[in-house]
C-alpha positions, 0 to 999 in steps of 0.5 A: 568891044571886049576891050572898052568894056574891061577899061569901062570897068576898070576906070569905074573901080579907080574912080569909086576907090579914089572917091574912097581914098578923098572920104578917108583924106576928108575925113581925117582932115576935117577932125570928124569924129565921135564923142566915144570909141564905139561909134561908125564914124567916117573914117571907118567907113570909108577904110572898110568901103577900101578894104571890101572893094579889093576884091572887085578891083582885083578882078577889073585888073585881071580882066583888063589885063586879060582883055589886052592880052599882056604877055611877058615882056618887060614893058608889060610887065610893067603895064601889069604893075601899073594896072593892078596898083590901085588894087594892092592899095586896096588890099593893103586896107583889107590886110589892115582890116583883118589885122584888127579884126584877129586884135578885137578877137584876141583881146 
């Protein structure tokens, strides 16, 4: 039961920052935005939505991998890499997040 719930989890993290990712394409395809640099608009949204769900991405990989008990081999690790990707995707939006935030703090 372990195991279905961490994929459970694990598969709804993917699916919600994939959701993400298509607002973020849709966004920046469709041209919407707003008439002044002051406003939301969907593309922020959906890079900030990125960057806050790191954190909970990270923790359906750990808990995946710990639920299937991935040890050390070289296949393994590589199912490591493979789990844990959609959560460096996510954190390289959070990276780019606080690096704008030290730009607007310092300007």
């Amino acid at each position: 039961m372990k195991k279905k719930a961490a994929i459970s989890i694990y598969v709804i993290g993917v699916l919600i920052a994939l959701g993400l990712l298509a607002l973020l394409v849709y966004s920046s395809v469709s041209g919407i935005s707003s008439g002044s640099t002051a406003n939301f608009t969907l593309s922020d949204i959906a890079t900030l939505g990125l960057a806050v769900w790191a954190l909970p991405m990270w923790g359906a990989a750990l808990f995946l991998i710990k639920a299937l008990r991935i040890r050390g081999t070289l296949h393994e690790k590589q199912n490591k890499m493979l789990i844990s990707f959609p959560a460096v995707v996510c954190t390289g939006f959070f990276i780019f997040y606080m690096i704008v935030l030290v730009m607007m703090l310092f300007r």
